[in-house]
N, C-alpha and C positions, 0 to 999 in steps of 0.2 A: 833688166830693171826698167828699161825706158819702153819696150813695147812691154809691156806690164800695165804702166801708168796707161800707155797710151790707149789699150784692151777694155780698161777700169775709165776713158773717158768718152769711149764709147759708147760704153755698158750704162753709164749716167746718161748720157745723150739722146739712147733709144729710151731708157726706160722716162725720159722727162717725156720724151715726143708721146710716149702711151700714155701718159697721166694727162698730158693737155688734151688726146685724142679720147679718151675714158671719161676725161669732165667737161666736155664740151655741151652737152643736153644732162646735166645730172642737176635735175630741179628741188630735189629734195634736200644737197648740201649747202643750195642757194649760190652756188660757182655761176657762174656765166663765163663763158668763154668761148669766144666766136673764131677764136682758133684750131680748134677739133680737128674740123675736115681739114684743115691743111698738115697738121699732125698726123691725121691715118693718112692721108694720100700722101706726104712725105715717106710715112714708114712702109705703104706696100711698093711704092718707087724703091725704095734700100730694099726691098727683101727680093725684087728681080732681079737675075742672074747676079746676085752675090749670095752663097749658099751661107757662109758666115753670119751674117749679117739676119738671112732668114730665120736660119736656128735660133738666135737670139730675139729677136722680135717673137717669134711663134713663144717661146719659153715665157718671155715675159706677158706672154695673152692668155695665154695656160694658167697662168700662176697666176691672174686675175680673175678669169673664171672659176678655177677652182677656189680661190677665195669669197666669192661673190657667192657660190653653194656651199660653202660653208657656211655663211653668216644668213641665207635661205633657210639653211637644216637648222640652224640654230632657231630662228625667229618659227619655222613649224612648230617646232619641240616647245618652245613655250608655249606657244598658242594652242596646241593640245593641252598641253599640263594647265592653264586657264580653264578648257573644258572640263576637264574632269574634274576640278573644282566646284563644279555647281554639281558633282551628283552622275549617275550611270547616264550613259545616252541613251536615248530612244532608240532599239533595234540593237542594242548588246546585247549580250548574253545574261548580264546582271541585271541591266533593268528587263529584260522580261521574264527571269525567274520571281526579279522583287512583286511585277506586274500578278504576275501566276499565286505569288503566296498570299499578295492583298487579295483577291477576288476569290481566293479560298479560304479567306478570315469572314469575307460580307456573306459565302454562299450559308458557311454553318450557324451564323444568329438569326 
């Protein structure tokens, strides 16, 4: 039970060091925090020669990035779905059939 806790204040430990090291330049959340680099360079000091310690660090950057392209594919995926809102693109396949059936409405009058 007690290296349990102790596993779990670890795991709090690293994953705080990656949140201050993650929002240290992120201008958009309006964070400032001039602690960053000392958080990554804390956490790549723990990931040498302790293999423990690596695995975890590496998992919890993993799982940031794969987060980070999730919420990428997300914000594409609307932003497509916005285009095709206004109508076929230019160089589809639909808008140059639409292209093709107008200019064989103007050729027959």
């Amino acid at each position: 039970d007690g290296k349990q806790n102790d596993d779990d204040v670890k795991l709090i430990l690293l994953t705080l060091c990656h949140w201050m090291d993650s929002t240290s330049d992120n201008t958009s959340s309006s964070i400032k925090n001039p602690n960053g680099i000392l958080a990554e360079t804390l956490l790549d000091a723990l990931k040498e020669g302790n293999e423990s310690a690596s695995e975890k660090i590496c998992a919890i950057r993993k799982k940031t990035r794969d987060r980070k392209r999730e919420i990428a594919e997300e914000r594409r995926n609307k932003a497509l779905k916005g285009m095709n809102a206004f109508g076929p693109m230019t160089g589809s396949s639909d808008a140059s059939s639409a292209s093709l059936r107008a200019s064989s409405l103007t050729d027959n009058t």
